[in-house]
N, C-alpha and C positions, 0 to 999 in steps of 0.2 A: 846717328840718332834720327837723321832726317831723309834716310836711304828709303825709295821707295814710295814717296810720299809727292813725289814730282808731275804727275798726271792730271792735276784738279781742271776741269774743264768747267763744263758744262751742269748744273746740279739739275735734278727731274725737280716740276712745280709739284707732284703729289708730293715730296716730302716739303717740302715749304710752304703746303698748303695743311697738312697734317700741321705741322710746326704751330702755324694761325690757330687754326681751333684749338687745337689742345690749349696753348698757350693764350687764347683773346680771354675767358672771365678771371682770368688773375691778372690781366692784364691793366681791365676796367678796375681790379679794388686797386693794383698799385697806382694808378694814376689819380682814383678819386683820394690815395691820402696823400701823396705827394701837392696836387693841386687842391683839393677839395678842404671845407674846415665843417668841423663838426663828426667828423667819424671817430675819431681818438684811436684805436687798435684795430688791426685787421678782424680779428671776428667780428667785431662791432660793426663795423664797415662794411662784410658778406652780408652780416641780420639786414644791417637799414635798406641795403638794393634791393636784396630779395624781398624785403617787405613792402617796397614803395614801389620797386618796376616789375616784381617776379622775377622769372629764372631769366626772361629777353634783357634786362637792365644790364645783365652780364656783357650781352651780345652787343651791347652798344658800338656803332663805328667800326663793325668786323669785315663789312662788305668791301671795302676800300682796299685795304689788306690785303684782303682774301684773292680779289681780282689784281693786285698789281704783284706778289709775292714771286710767282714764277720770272717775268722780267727782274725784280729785285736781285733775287737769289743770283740768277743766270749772270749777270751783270756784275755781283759783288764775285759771286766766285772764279766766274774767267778773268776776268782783273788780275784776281787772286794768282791765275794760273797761270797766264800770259807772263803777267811781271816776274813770276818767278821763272818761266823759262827764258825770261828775255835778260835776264841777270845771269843765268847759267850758261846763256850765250855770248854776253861781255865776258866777264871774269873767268869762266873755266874753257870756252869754245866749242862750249856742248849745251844744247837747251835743254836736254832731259840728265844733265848730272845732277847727285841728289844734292838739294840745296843746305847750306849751309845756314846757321842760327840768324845770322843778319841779314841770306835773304829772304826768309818767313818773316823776317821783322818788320822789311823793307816792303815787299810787294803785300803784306797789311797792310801798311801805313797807307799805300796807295788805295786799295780795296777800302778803305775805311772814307777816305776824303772822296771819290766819285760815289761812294754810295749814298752821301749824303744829299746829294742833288736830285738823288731819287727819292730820297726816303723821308725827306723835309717835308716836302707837301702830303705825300700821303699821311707821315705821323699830325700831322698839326690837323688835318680832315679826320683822324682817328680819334684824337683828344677832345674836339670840338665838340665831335658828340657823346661820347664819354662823358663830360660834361656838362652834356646839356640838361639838365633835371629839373627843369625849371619852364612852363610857356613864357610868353613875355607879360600876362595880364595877372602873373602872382610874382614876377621878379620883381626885387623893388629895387628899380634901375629904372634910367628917364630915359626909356627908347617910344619912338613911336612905332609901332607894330604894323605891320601889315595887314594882315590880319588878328587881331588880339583873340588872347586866347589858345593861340597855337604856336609850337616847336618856333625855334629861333631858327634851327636846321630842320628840314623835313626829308634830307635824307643826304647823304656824300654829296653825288653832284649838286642839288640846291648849294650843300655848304662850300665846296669848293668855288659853284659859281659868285654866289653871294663875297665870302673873302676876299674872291678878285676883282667886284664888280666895287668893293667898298676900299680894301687896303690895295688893292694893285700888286704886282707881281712882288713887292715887298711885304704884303702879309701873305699870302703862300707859303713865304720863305721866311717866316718869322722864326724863328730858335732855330736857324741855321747854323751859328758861331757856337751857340750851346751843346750843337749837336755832333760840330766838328771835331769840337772837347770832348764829349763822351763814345763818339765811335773809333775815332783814328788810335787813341792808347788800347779801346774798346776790343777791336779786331786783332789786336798786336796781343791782346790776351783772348781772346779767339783760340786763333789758325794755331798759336805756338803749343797750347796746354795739349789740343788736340792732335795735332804731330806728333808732340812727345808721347803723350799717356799713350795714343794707338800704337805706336813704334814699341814704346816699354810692353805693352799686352801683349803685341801680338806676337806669337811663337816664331824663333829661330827659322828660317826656311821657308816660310810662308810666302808666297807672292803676293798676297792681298791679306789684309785682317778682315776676320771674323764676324758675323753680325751682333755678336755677343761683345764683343771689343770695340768696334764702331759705337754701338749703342754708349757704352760707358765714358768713352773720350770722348763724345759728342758730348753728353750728357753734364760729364766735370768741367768743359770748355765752357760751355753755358753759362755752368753758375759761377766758376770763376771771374769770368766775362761782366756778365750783370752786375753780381755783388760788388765789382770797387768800381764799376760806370756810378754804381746810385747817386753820388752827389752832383753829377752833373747831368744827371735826369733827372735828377727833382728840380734845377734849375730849367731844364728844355721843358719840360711838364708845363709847367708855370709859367714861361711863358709863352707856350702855343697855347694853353686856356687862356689864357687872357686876352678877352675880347668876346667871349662869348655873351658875355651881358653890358662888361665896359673894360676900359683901359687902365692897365694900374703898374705896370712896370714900364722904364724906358728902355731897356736894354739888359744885358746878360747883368753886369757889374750893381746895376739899381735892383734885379732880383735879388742878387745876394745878399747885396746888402739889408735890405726890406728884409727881406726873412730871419737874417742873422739878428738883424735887430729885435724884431717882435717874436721870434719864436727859438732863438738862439740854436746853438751851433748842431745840436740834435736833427731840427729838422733835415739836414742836408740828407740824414741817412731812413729818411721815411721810405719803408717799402724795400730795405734794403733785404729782409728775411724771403719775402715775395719775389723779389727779383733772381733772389738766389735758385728757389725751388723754382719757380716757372722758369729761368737759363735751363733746368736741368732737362726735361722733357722736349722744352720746342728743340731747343738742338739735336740731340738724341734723334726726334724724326728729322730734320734738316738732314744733318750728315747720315746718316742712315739709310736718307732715302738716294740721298747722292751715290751714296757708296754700289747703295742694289744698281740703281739705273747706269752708272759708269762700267760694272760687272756684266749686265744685259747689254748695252753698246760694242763690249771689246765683243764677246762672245757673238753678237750678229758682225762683225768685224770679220770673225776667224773665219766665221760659215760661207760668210760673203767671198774673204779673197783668200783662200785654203793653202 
């Protein structure tokens, strides 16, 4: 089942930078209803940004992203691919034997907990400004302004520096426990859906799948991926917004509770339709573009030492 699928290196930033755009204005509604109140339904929620910020309200918090995605990617997937060869070197004596179900499960699990020391501060810099819809001289919130009248962030770095200049290297890393819960099972539904579904597609005798088959198992991996993360991204959501105007959760357990409480058990799965269809695309070019750029590598490989 998982013959063939041994090679993951390296992944190109064009497909995980493809992945961001496609993927950042559905990105900004799922987050304004998971965090945000007053949207009620996602179309309602497309109307009110486009009406209030224009088509940019989309784009909110995409520069951050955008500029760390290739380090992200490259870092989650050689993880990815080391651990699995460095498994296939305990257990079978060979680092390119093809891996077995529990070590796609395994060198996940891994990929998923270092990626979060990457991907903690950029998401919380992404949400922040997502978020931010508000100056400080029309929030009704008791901050004194620096300037009134203007962004609470005025752009990623300001908000990255401000966060650390105000929470310390623990607000940085605020919905990191959050996030370790929804990436670590996150990735183990990842890598697995897309090994299999590509391996079932791809034809008998193939040496590589297809760009038609990458597309799809990328694609299904995705939404698979996102759809059962949502309940604990509406929890990481919530609390890396929080703090843009004030303080209102103490911790993973007090969001939950807060929310179970005042908005009952529904809310865990806000945005869970949005997470589904936007998994499908951003992955689709993620692996996709991996898949070309690993094709072009071996091939300058073969020319190189003939």
């Amino acid at each position: 089942m998982f013959e063939g699928r041994t090679r993951m290196c390296f992944p190109p930033g064009d497909g995980g930078a493809a992945s961001v755009v496609v993927g950042h204005p559905l990105d900004t509604v799922k987050t304004r209803l998971q965090a945000g109140q007053g949207y009620g339904n996602t179309l309602n929620c497309i109307l009110t940004v486009y009406r209030n910020e224009s088509v940019a309200g989309f784009f909110k918090g995409m520069s951050f992203p955008l500029a760390s995605i290739a380090v992200y990617s490259s870092v989650v997937f050689g993880v990815f691919s080391n651990t699995q060869r460095l498994l296939g070197q305990l257990r079978h004596g060979d680092a390119s034997h093809a891996p077995a179900l529990v070590d796609v499960a395994l060198a996940s699990t891994v990929a998923g907990f270092i990626s979060v020391g990457i991907g903690t501060p950029v998401d919380l810099v992404k949400i922040r400004l997502q978020m931010q819809t508000q100056t400080y001289s029309t929030a009704n919130v008791k901050l004194k302004p620096t300037v009134p009248g203007f962004p609470v962030y005025q752009g990623p770095i300001h908000c990255f520096r401000t966060v650390l200049q105000k929470e310390g290297i623990a607000g940085i890393y605020r919905g990191m426990g959050a996030m370790l819960l929804r990436d670590v099972p996150g990735y183990c539904l990842y890598f697995i859906p897309y090994t299999f579904f590509c391996g079932w597609i791809t034809p008998d005798g193939s040496i590589s799948p297809n760009p038609a088959s990458i597309w799809l198992a990328g694609g299904v991996a995705g939404a698979i991926s996102w759809g059962t993360a949502t309940p604990m991204d509406v929890v990481k959501s919530r609390l890396q917004a929080d703090g843009v105007y004030l303080n209102k959760y103490k911790g993973i357990l007090d969001c939950i509770l807060q929310s179970y409480q005042n908005e009952g058990l529904k809310v865990f799965f806000r945005g869970i339709t949005i997470n589904a269809v936007r998994g499908f695309p951003t992955s689709s070019a993620m692996f996709l573009g991996y898949e070309l750029s690993l094709k072009a590598m071996k091939r300058d490989q073969t020319e190189t030492n003939p």
